[in-house]
C-alpha positions as CSV (number, residue, x, y, z in Angstrom):
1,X,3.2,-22.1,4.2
2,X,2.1,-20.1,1.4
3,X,3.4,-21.3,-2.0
4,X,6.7,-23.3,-1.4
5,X,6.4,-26.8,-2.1
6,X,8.6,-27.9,1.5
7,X,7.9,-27.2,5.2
8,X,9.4,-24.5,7.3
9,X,11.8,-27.0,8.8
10,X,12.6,-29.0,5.8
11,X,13.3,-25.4,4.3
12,X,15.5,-24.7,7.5
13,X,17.6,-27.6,7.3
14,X,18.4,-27.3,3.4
15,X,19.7,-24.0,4.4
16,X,21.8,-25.1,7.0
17,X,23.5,-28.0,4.7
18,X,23.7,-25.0,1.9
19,X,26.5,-23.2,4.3
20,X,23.8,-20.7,5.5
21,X,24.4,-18.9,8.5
22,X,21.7,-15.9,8.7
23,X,18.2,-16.2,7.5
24,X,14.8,-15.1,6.8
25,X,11.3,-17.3,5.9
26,X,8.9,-15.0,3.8
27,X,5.8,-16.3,2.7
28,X,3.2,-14.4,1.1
29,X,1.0,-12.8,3.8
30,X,1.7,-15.5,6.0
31,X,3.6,-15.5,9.4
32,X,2.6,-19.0,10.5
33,X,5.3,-20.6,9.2
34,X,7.7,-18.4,11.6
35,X,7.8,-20.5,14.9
36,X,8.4,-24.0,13.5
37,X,11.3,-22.2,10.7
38,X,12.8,-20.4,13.9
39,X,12.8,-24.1,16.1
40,X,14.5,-26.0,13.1
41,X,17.0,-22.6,12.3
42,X,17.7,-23.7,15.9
43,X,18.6,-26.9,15.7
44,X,21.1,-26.3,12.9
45,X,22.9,-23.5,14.1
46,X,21.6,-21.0,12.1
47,X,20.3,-17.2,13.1
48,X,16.8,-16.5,12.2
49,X,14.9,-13.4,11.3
50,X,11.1,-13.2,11.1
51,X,10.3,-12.3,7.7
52,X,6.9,-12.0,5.5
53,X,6.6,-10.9,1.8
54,X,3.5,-8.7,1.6
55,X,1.6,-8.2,-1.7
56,X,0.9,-4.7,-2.9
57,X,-0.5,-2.6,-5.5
58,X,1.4,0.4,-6.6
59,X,-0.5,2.5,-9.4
60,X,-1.8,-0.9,-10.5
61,X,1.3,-2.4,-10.2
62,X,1.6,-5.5,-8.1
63,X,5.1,-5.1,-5.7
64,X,6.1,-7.6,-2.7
65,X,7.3,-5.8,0.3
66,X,9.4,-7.8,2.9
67,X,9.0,-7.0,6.1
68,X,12.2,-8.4,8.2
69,X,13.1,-8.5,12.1
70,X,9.3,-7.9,13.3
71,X,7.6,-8.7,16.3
72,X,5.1,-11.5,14.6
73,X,2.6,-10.9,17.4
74,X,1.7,-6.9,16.6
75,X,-1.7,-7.1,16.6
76,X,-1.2,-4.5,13.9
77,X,0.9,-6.5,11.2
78,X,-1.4,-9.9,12.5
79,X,-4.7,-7.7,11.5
80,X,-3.3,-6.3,8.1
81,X,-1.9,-10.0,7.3
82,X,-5.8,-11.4,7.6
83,X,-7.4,-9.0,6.0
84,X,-5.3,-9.6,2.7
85,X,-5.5,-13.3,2.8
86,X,-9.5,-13.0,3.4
87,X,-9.9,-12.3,-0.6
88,X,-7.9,-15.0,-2.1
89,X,-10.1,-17.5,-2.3
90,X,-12.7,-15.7,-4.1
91,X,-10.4,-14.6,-6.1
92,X,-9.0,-17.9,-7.1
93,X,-12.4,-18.8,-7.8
94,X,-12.5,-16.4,-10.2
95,X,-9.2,-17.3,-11.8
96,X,-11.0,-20.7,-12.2
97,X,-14.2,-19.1,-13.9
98,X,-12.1,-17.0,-16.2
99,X,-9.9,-20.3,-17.5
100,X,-12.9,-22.3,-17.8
101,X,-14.3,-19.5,-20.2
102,X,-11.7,-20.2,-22.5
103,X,-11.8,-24.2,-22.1
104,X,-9.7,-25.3,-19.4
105,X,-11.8,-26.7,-17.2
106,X,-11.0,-28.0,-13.4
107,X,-8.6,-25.7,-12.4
108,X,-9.8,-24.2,-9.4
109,X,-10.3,-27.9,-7.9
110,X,-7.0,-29.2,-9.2
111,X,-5.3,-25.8,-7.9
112,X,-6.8,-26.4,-4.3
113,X,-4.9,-29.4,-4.4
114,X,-1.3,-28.1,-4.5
115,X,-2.8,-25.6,-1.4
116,X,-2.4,-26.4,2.5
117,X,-4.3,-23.3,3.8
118,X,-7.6,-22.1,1.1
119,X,-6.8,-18.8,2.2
120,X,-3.5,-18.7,0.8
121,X,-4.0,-20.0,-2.6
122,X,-2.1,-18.1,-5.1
123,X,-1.2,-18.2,-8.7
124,X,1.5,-20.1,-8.2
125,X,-0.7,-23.1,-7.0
126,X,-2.7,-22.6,-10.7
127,X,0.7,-22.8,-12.3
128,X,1.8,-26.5,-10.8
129,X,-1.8,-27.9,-11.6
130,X,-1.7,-26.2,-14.9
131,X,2.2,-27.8,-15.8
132,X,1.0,-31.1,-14.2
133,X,-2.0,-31.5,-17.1
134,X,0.4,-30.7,-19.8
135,X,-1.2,-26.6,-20.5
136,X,2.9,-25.3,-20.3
137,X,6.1,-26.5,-19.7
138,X,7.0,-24.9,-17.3
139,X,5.8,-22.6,-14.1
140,X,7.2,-19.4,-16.1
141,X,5.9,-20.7,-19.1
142,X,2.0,-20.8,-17.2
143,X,2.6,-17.3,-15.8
144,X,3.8,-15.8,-19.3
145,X,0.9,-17.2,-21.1
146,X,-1.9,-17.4,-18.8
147,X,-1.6,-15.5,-15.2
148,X,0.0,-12.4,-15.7
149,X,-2.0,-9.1,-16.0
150,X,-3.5,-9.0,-19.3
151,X,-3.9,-12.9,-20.0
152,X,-7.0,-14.9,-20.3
153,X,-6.0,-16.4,-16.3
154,X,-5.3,-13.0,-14.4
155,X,-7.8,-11.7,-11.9
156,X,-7.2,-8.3,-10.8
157,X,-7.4,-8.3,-6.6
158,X,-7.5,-5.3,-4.7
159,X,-4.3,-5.7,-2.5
160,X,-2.7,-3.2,0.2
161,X,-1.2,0.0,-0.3
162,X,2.3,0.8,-0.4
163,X,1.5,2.6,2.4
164,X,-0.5,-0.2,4.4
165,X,2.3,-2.5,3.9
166,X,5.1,0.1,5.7
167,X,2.7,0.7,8.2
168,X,2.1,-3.1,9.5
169,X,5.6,-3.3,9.1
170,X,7.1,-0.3,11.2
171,X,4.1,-0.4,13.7
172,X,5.7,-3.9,14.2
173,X,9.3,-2.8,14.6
174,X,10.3,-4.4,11.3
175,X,12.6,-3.0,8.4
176,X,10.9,-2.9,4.8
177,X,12.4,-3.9,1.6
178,X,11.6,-4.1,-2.1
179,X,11.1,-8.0,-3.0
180,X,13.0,-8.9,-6.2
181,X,12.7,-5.4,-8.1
182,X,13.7,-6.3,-11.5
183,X,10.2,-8.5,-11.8
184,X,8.5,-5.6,-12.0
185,X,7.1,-4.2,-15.4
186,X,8.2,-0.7,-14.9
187,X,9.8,2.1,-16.3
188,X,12.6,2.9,-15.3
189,X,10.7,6.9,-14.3
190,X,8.1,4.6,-12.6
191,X,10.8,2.8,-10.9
192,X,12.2,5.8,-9.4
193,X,8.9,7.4,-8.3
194,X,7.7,4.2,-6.7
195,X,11.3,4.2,-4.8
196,X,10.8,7.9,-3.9
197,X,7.6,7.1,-2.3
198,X,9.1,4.2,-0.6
199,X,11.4,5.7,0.9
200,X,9.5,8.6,2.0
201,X,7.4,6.4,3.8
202,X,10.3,4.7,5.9
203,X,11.4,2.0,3.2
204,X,15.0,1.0,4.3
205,X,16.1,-1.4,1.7
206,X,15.9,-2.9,-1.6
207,X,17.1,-6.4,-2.9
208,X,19.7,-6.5,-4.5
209,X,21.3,-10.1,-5.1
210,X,18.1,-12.3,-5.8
211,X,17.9,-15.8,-7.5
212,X,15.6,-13.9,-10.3
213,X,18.1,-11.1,-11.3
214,X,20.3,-11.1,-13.5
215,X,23.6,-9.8,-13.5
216,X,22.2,-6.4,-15.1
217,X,19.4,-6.3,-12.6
218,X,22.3,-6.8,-9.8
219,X,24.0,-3.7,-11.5
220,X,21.4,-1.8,-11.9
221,X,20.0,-1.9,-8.3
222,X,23.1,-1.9,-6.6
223,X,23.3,1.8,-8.2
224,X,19.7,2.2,-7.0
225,X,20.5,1.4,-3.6
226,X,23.2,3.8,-3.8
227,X,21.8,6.4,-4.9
228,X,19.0,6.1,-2.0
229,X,21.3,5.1,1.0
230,X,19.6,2.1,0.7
231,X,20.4,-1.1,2.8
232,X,20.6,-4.4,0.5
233,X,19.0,-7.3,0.8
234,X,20.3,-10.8,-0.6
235,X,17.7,-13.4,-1.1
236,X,17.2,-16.6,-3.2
237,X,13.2,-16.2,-3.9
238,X,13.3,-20.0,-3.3
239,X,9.9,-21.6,-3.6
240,X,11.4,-25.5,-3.7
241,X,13.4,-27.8,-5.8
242,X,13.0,-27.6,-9.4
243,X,11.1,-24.8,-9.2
244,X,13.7,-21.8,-8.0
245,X,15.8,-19.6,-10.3
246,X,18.6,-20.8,-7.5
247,X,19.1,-22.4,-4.2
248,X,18.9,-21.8,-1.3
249,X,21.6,-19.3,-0.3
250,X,23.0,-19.8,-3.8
251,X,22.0,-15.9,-5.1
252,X,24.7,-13.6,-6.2
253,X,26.9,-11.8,-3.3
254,X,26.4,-8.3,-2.7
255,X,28.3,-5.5,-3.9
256,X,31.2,-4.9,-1.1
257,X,30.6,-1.4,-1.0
258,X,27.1,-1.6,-0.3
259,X,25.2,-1.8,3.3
260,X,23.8,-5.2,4.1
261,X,20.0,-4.9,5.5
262,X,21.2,-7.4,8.3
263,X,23.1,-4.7,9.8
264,X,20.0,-3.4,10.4
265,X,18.2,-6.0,12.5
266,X,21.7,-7.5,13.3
């Protein structure tokens, strides 16, 4: 519902024919994909877990938080949720402003096209318009060269707290976990500060396995995770086809040693 390129269901199903058995739908600050992903998990046999991937800044750092096993009608979470999709629009109007300064013209319009809901337009939608007209070869290529912090593309966008995110979250009786952590442009000092404040404020787990780690980043966190007690998460990032580091329930297996997060909302 927010930037994959299938439907809830259609996601469900390619799941189910991918041998998975236990499963989350996480869109960015989205929930209204939940009830037709749960129907279809459903239908195919599958367990489901609410899920949403909330974006955050962290000492100007943007970090996605998943929330996982949540009631998705807290009026708390629900609130938080709207408040951070109210700015994306303007902000991708902005992002459209800033390319056009530099002589790429159209892309706002020609991002709104790739987007079901205005309010949940996100870089990612700029990225397939901007492959599609021939700017990059790629999605990663767009984000490298254009949309990440410090490129001609980015707009800076005042997102939630750490602490706002952990808050919707728990006051929803959900379990919080670092999205993907090796994404993130951080030392490895900032890394452990940001986790010490996670985990101060009730963070649970950390993923582990993802379809954009590699096998260093696996290492790496798995340690992490031990270190903190963490639980681990497992999770493919998949956005669609042709456009996912790996499919669905394709990501690296978890360390045996370490504690799964589903244990937690098992």
């Amino acid at each position: 519902m927010s930037d994959g390129l299938l439907p809830p269901a259609v996601v469900a199903r390619r799941a189910a024919d991918n041998g998975v058995d236990f499963w989350a739908l996480t869109d960015h600050d989205d929930i209204g994909g939940l009830a037709p992903a749960a129907e279809a998990a459903a239908e195919a046999g599958m367990r489901f877990v609410p899920g949403v991937e909330i974006s955050i800044e962290w000492r100007e750092t943007p970090i996605h938080i998943v929330g996982l096993g949540f009631d998705p009608a807290n009026p708390v979470l629900v609130g938080g949720l709207e408040a951070l999709r109210s700015g994306r629009l303007e902000r991708a109007r902005r992002m459209g402003e800033a390319l056009d300064a530099i002589g790429i013209h159209g892309v706002f319009e020609g991002a709104m096209g790739y987007v079901t809901n205005p309010n949940l337009i996100s870089r990612a939608h700029f990225a397939r318009y901007l492959v599609s007209i021939g700017i990059a070869r790629d999605i990663s290529g767009v984000f490298q060269y254009y949309l990440a912090p410090g490129k001609p593309g980015y707009v800076d966008h005042r997102w939630a707290s750490l602490a706002d995110a952990l808050g919707w979250i728990h006051a929803a009786g959900g379990v919080a976990v670092v999205a993907h952590p090796g994404r993130y442009r951080m030392s490895g000092g900032d890394m452990r500060k940001f986790l010490d404040e996670f985990k101060d404020l009730g963070g649970q787990a950390i993923e582990v396995a993802s379809g954009s780690h590699s096998p260093d980043h696996l290492l790496h966190f798995a340690r992490l995770a031990r270190h903190y007690a963490f639980h681990a998460s497992r999770g493919s990032d998949f956005h669609g086809p042709d456009e996912s580091y790996v499919d669905l329930g394709r990501a690296a297996p978890l360390p045996p040693d370490l504690k799964p997060v589903w244990r937690l909302i098992d």
